[in-house]
Every structure is written in C-alpha cells, then in structure tokens.
One Martini backbone bead per residue (centre of mass of N, CA, C, O) as a GRO file, in nm:
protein
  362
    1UNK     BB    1  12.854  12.975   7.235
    2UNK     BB    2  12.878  13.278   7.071
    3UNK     BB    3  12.690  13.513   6.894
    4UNK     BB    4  12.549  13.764   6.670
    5UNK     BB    5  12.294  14.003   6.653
    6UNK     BB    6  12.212  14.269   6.413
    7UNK     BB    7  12.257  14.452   6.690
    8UNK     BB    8  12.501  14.296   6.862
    9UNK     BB    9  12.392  14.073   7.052
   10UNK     BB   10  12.466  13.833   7.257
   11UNK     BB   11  12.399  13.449   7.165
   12UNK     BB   12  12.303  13.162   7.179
   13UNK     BB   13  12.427  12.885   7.022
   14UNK     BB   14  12.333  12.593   6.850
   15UNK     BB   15  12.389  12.254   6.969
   16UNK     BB   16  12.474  12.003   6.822
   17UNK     BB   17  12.603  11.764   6.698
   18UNK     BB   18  12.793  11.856   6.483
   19UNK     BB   19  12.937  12.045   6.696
   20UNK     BB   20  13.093  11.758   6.831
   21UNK     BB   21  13.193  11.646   6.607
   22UNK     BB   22  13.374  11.860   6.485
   23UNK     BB   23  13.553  11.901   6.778
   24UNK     BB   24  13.646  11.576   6.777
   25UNK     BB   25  13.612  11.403   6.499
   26UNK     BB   26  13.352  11.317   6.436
   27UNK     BB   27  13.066  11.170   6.369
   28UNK     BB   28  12.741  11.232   6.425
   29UNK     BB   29  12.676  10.928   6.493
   30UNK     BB   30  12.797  10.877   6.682
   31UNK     BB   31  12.740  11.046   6.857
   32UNK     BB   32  12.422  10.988   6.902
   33UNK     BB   33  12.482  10.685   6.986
   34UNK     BB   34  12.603  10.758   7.305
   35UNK     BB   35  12.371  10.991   7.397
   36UNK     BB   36  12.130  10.727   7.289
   37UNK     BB   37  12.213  10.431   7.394
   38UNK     BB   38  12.233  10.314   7.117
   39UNK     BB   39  12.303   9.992   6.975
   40UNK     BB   40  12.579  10.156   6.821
   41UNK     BB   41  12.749  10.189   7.127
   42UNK     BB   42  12.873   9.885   7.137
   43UNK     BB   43  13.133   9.986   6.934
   44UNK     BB   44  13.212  10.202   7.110
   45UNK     BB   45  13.447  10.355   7.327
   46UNK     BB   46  13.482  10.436   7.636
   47UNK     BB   47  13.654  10.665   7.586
   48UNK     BB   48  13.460  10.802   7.337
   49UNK     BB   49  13.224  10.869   7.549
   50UNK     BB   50  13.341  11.060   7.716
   51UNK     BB   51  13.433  11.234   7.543
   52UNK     BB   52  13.129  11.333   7.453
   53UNK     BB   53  13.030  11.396   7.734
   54UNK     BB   54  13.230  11.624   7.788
   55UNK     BB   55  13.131  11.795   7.519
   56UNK     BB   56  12.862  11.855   7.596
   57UNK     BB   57  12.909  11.948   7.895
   58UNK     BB   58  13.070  12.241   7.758
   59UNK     BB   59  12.812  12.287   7.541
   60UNK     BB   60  12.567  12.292   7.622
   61UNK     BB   61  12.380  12.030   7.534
   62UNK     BB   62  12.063  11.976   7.371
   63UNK     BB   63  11.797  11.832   7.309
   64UNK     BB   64  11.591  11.725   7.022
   65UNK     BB   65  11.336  11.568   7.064
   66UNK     BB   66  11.143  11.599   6.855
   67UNK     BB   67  11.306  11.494   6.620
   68UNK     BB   68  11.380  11.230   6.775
   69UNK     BB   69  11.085  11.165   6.759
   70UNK     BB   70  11.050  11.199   6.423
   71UNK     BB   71  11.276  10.987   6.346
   72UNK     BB   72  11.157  10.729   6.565
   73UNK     BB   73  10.868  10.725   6.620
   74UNK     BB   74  10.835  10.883   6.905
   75UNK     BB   75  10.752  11.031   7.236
   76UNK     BB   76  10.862  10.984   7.506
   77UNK     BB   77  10.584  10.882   7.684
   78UNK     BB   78  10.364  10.884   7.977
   79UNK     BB   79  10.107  10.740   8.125
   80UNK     BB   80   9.892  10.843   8.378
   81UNK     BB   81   9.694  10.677   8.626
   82UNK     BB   82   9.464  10.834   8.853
   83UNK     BB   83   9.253  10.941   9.130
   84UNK     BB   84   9.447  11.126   9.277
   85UNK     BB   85   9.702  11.418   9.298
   86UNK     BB   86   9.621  11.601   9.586
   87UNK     BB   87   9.695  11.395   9.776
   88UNK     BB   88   9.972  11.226   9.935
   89UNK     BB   89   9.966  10.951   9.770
   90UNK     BB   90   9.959  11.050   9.476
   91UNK     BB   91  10.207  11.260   9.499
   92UNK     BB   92  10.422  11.036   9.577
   93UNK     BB   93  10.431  10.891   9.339
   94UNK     BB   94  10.416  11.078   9.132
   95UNK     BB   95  10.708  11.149   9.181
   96UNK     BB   96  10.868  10.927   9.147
   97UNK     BB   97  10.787  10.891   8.858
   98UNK     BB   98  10.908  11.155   8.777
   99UNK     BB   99  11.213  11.130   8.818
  100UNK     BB  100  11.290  10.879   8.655
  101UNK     BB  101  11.193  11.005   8.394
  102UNK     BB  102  11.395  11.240   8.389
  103UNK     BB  103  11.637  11.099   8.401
  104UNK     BB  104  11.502  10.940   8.119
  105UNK     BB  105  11.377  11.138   7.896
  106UNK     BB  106  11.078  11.121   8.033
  107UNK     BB  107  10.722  11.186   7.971
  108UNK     BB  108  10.397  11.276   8.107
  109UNK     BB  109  10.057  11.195   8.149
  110UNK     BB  110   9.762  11.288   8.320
  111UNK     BB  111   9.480  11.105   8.451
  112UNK     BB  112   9.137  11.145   8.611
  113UNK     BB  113   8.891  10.940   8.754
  114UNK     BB  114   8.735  10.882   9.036
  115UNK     BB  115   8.667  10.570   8.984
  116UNK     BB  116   8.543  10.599   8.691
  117UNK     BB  117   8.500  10.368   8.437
  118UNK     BB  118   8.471  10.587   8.196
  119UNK     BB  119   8.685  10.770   8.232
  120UNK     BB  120   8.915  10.515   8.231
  121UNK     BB  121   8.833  10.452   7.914
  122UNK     BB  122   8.863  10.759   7.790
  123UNK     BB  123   9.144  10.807   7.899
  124UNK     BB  124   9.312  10.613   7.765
  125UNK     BB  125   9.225  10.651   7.465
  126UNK     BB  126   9.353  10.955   7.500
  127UNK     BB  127   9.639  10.848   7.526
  128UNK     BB  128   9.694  10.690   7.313
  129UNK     BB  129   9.629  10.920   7.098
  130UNK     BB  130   9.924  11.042   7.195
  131UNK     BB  131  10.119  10.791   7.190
  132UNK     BB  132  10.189  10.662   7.426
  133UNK     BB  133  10.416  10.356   7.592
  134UNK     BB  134  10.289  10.396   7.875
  135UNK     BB  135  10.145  10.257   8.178
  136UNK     BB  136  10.038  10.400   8.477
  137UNK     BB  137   9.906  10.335   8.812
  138UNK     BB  138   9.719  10.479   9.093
  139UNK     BB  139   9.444  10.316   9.229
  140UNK     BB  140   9.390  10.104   9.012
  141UNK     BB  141   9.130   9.880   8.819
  142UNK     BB  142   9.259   9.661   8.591
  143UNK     BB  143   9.058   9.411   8.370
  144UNK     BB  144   9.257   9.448   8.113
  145UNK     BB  145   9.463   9.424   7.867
  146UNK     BB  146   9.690   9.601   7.760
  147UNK     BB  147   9.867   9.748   7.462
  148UNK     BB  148  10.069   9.829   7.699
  149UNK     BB  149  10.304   9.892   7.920
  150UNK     BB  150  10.198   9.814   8.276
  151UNK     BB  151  10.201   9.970   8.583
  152UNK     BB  152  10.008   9.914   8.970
  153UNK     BB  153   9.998  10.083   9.186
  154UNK     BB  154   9.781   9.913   9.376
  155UNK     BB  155   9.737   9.612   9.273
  156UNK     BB  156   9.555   9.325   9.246
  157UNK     BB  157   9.483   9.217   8.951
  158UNK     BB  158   9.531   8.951   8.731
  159UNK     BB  159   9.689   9.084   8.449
  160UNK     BB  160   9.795   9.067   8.140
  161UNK     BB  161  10.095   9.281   8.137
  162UNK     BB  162  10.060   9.358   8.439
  163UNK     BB  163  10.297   9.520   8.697
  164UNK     BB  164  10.208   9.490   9.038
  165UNK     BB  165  10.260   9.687   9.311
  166UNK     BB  166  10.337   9.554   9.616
  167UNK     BB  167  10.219   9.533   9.944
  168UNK     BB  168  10.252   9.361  10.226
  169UNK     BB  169   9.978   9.320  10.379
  170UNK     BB  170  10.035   9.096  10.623
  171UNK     BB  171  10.274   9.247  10.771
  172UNK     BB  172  10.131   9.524  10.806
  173UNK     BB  173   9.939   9.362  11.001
  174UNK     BB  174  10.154   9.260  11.202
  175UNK     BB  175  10.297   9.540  11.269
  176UNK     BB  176  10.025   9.683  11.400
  177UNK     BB  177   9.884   9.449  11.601
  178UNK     BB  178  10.127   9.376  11.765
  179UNK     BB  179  10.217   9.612  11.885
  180UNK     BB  180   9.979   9.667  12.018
  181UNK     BB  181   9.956   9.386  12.194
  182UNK     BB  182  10.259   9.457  12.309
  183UNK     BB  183  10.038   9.728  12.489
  184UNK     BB  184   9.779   9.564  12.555
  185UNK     BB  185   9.549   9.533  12.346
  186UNK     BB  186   9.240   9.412  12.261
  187UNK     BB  187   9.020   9.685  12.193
  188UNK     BB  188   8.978   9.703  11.883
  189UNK     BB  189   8.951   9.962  11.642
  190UNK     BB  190   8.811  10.002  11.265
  191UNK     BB  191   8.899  10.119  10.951
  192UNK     BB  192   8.751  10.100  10.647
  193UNK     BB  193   8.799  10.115  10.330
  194UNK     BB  194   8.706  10.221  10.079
  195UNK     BB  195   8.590   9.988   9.829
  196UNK     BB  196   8.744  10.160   9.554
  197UNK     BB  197   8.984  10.080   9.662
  198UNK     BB  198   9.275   9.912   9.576
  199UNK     BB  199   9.322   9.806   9.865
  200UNK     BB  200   9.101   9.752  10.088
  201UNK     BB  201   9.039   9.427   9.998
  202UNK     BB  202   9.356   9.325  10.114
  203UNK     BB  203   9.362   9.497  10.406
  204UNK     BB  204   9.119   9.336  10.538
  205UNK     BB  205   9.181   9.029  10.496
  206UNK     BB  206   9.472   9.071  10.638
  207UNK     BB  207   9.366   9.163  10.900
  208UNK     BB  208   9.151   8.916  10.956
  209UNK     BB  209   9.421   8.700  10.977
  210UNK     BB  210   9.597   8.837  11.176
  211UNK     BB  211   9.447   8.841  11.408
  212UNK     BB  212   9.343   8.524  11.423
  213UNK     BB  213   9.645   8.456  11.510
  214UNK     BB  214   9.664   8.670  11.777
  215UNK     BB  215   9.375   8.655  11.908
  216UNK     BB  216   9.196   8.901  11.769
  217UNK     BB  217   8.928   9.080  11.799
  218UNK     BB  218   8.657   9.157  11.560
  219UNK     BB  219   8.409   9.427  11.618
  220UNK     BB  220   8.138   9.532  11.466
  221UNK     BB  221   8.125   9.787  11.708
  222UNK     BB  222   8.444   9.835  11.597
  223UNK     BB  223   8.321   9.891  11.273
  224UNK     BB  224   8.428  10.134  11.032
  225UNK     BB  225   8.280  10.238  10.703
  226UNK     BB  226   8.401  10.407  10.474
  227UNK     BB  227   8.274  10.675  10.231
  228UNK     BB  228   8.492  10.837  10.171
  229UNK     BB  229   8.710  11.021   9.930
  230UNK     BB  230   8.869  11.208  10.063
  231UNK     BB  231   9.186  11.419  10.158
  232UNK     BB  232   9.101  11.458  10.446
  233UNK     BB  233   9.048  11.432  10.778
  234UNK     BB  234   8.765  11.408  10.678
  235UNK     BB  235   8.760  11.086  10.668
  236UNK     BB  236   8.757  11.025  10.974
  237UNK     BB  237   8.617  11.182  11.179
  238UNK     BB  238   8.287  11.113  11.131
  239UNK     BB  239   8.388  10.797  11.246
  240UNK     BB  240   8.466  10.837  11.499
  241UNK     BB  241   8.234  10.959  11.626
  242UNK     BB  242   8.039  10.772  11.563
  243UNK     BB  243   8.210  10.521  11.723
  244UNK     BB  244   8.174  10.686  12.026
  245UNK     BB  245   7.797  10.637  12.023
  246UNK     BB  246   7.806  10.336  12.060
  247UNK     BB  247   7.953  10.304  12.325
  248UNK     BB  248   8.230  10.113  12.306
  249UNK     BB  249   8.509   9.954  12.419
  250UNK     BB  250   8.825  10.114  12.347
  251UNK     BB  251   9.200  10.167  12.291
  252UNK     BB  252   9.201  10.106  11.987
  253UNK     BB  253   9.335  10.259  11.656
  254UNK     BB  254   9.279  10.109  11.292
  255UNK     BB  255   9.350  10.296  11.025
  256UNK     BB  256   9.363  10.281  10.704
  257UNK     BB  257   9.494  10.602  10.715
  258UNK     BB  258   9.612  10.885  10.770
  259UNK     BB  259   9.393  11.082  10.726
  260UNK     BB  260   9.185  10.933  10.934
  261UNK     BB  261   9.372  10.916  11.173
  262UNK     BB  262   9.392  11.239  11.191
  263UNK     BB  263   9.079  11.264  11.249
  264UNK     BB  264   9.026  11.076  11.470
  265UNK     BB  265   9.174  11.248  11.697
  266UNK     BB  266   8.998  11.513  11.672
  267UNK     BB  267   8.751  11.347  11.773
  268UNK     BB  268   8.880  11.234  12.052
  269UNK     BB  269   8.927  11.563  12.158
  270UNK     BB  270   8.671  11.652  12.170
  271UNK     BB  271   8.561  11.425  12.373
  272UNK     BB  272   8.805  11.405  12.600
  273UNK     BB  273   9.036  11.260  12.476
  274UNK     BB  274   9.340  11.094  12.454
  275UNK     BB  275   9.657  11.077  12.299
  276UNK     BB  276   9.752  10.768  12.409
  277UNK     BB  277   9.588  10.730  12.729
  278UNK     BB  278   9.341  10.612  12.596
  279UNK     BB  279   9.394  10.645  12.281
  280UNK     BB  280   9.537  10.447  12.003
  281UNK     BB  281   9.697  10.542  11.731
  282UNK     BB  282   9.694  10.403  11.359
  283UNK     BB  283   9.819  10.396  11.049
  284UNK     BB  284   9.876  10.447  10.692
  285UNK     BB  285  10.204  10.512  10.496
  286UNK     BB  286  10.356  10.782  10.562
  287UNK     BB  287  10.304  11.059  10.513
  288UNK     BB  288  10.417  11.385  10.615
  289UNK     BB  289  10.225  11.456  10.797
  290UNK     BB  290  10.253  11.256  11.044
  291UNK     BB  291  10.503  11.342  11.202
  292UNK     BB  292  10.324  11.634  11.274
  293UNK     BB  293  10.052  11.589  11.385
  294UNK     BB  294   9.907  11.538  11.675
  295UNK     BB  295  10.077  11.412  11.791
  296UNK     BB  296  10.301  11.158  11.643
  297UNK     BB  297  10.217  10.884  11.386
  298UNK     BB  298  10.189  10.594  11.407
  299UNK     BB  299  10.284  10.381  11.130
  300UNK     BB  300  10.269  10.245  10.793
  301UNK     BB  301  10.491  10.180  10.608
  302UNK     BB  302  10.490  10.310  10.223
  303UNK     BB  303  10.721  10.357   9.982
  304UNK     BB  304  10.597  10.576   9.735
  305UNK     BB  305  10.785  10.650   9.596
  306UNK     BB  306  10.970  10.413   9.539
  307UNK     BB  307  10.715  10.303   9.348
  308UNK     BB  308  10.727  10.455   9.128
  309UNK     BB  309  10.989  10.432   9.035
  310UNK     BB  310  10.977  10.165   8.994
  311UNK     BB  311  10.765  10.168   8.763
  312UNK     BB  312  10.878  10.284   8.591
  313UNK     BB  313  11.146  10.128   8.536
  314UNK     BB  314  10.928   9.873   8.442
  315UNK     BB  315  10.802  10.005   8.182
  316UNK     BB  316  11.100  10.111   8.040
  317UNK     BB  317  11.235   9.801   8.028
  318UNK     BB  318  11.040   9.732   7.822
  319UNK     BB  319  11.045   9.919   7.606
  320UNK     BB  320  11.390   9.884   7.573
  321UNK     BB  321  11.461   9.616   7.607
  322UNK     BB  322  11.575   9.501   7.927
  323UNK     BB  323  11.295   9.372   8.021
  324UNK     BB  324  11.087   9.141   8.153
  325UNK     BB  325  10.798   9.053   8.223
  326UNK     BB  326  10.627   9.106   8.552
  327UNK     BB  327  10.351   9.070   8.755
  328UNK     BB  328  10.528   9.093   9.059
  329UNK     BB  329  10.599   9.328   9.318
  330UNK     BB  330  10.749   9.338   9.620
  331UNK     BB  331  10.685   9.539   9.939
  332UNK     BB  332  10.816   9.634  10.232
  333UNK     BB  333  10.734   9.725  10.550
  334UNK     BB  334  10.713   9.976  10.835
  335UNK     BB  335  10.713  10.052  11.140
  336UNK     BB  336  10.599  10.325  11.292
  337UNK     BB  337  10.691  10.502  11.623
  338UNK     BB  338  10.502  10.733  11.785
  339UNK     BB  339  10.282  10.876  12.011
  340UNK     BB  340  10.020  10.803  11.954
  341UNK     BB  341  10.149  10.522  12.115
  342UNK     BB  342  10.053  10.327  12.401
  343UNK     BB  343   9.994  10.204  12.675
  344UNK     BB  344   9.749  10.058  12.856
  345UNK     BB  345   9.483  10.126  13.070
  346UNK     BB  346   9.198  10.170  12.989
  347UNK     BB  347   8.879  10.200  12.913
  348UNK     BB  348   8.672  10.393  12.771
  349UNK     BB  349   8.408  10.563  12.918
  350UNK     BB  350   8.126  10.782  12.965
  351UNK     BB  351   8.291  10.956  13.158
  352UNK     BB  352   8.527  11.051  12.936
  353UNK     BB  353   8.320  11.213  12.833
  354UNK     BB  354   8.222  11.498  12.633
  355UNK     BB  355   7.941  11.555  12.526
  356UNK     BB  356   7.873  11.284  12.313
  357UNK     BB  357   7.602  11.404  12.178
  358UNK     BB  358   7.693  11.670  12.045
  359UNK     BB  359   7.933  11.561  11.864
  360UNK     BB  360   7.766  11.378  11.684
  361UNK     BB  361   7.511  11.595  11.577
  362UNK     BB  362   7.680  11.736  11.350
   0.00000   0.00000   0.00000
C-alpha cells in the first residue's frame, strides 16, 4: 500500500490492526487477538487466524511494540547477565538466547559482570529498573532467589525460582577419560578451571569420581589450575609450559575447556612435541574454533547454543504462563574425536624435548 508524499514521491503507508481488519471485514480486536497470540485467540476460527495471518503478510503488517507495550505495560524485554560476551562460550549460548527470542518478539538487554560480585547485584538491580520480565544468567552463581523468572545456563546453586540449564559433568568425564583410557593412556595430565567459573568445581569433582571408577591415577604433578580469566589461547598455554618444566611424564592432557586445550598444544610443539603422536590433547566444549586447530581437537561437545535456546524458552514459558517452574533442566554431552588424540607410544622424557628451560623462562 502506497499514497503520495506533498512532493508527489511515492512512500509506503502505515499497516495498522485497522487496516487488515477494515480488508478482511472483522474488528481491530479479532485481528489483534490473533496476530498476539492473546488468551482472546481461542475463541476465533483456525480458518479465520489464518486469513488473518495471510493478510498481515501481503500487507507486509510490522507491529507497534512501543504502543503494544504501553497498552499491555510490559516491555517483551529480557535481562541477560553474562560473564563475558566476547569468548566463544559466552558468544555460543548468547546466540542461542538470541534467536529464540527474535522468533518470539522479544528483545533483551545484556550486562557483563567478569565475576565481580558488586557488578552483578548492581547491574541486576538496573535491569530490574528498566522494566525486564526475566533473567538468563551464563556461567554466572547466583546466591538468592531473583524477583523474576530465571535460567541459569551453567548455573548449579540450588536457588528457588532458578532453573539451572545444565551439562551432566560426569557422563562428559567418562566420554574423555574413557576415550584416553581406551587408546592406552595411564599417565594424564589436568588443566583445573578457574575457581570463579561456574562450571569449575562440578566438572573437577566429576573428573575426580569417574577417573576414581576407572581406576585412573589423578597426579598432583600433573595437575595445574588455571588462574587466568582471559578468553583466548593463552589460557592454556602458559599452564602447560608450567607442567613440562615439572619434567613429569604423562601421554595426554585433559584441559578444561577448548581455548585452554589449544593453547596447551602451542605450548607442547614450541617444547618439540608432536600431538597426538607424543601427547593426546581433549578440550571441552567444542567452540567453532575446534575444528579448526591445528591439529583438529578431539573434545566433549556441550551444546552451548541450544542451550541458550533451552533457556530463553524456559523463560518466556514462565512469563506467559505456558510451564511452570522446574529446578533443572539436564543436557547430555557428546564426545567429537579429531586428530588431536591417538593411541599411547611411550611418555615423553627429557631427551625429546628441545630446550625446555627456555621456553618455560619466558
């Protein structure tokens, strides 16, 4: 539909509610009821919905948010409270929330916390003030009940109100340490996540049982933790330079997530190690980047956008009263096998590294 603007160009006019019923011949309220899904909807006709459905979209019909919020005095906006946005973990699931959310016209707001616990009661309480109807959190420990529907991807604090989107850590550490075990490895070495991760001491306490089972020796001197928050390779790397000048031998590494795993491997070929053919490299998570590696990292896959996903919808299903709270929602892993891992040949020694006091002085 087009008129005419004073200068004579033509401009496209303004599809209301109004204008779709005054073509079909119903009242504005029918077509509203419809086209929003309202409780007033299950009294029209499937017939009578989808013409309406079919007129919106030949009149390329956009709807008024603003107005549709100030009738309803709601704002469709969701809270996101992330850890940080720019790593692959946080990028993977805010995607997920993301889409979810567009296909179901609603919008959100994101506020970065980095752990700080001052941050995310102050950025809370100013999401809060701007009107959102609920919170997704990821990789972030929430301690009280929140005031509004909430989802907790990688959350595991039983907290009422919250529903915990998460991974069954000890399912993912019997599919990576099986793995090694069954391609012969006795001798593993262990990158521990940052204290601050929500994820950290669930999937070490998991590692620490399923290896137990296994009858998997867990050693102190194949064991570094991770102090480091940042988001790129060098999570890794300087932690595995540490765990070669132990001079401690050991066939594979389990680190804890993928960035850590691939720095981990930088740090294994400057010492003049192969992977897989000296030490097997598993990561976690499988971030896009995986594939990709040089080798290509075997790793236990959580799916983090369909997480995202779960959560929005665990969310919004709460706001429209479609479910009711449940605490936790449980995803099964999967373990991705490329080339970073194969079978055992011996430990690593001395003699096959290429001046190991160098590289670890840097």
């Amino acid at each position: 539909m087009t008129t005419k603007k004073n200068d004579g160009a033509p401009h496209e006019a303004k599809v209301t509610l109004k204008t779709i019923a005054e073509r079909l011949g119903l009242t504005p309220g029918t077509v509203s009821a419809a086209l929003n899904n309202s409780a007033a909807a299950h009294s029209i006709s499937e017939a009578t919905k989808q013409r309406i459905f079919q007129a919106a979209k030949e009149l390329n019909y956009r709807p008024n948010y603003f107005a549709r919020s100030l009738r309803l005095q709601r704002t469709y906006t969701i809270g996101v409270i992330a850890e940080e946005i720019g790593d692959a973990y946080g990028a993977m699931v805010i995607s997920g929330v993301e889409e979810y959310l567009r296909k179901n016209n609603y919008f959100f707001l994101t506020v970065i916390h980095r752990h700080d616990p001052q941050l995310l009661q102050v950025y809370s309480q100013l999401l809060l003030e701007r009107g959102v109807e609920g919170f997704i959190t990821t990789d972030t420990s929430i301690q009280e009940k929140p005031p509004l529907p909430t989802a907790a991807v990688a959350g595991h604090e039983r907290v009422a109100g919250v529903t915990n989107i998460t991974l069954d850590h000890k399912l993912a550490a019997r599919l990576a340490l099986k793995h090694l075990q069954d391609l012969g490895h006795e001798e593993i070495a262990f990158l521990k996540g940052h204290p601050a991760s929500s994820d950290s001491a669930t999937r070490w306490s998991a590692i620490c049982e399923i290896a137990a089972e296994l009858g998997i020796r867990i050693r102190p001197e194949l064991t570094m933790q991770i102090d480091s928050t940042v988001s790129t390779p060098d999570l890794g790397y300087p932690f595995a330079k540490q765990l070669l000048a132990r001079h401690q031998p050991f066939t594979a590494l389990f680190a804890y997530n993928d960035v850590s795993a691939i720095g981990a491997i930088w740090a294994f070929k400057e010492a003049g190690l192969r992977v897989p053919d000296d030490i097997s490299v598993v990561g976690f998570d499988d971030i896009p980047g995986a594939a990709y590696a040089n080798p290509g990292l075997t790793t236990v896959r959580q799916p983090l956008q369909r997480m995202g996903q779960i959560a929005a919808q665990c969310v919004l299903d709460q706001i429209e009263g479609i479910a009711e709270y449940v605490p936790e929602i449980a995803i099964e892993p999967e373990l991705v096998v490329r080339a970073s891992s194969g079978p055992v040949t011996t430990p690593f020694g001395p003699g096959k590294l290429t001046d190991i006091d160098s590289i670890t002085r840097d």
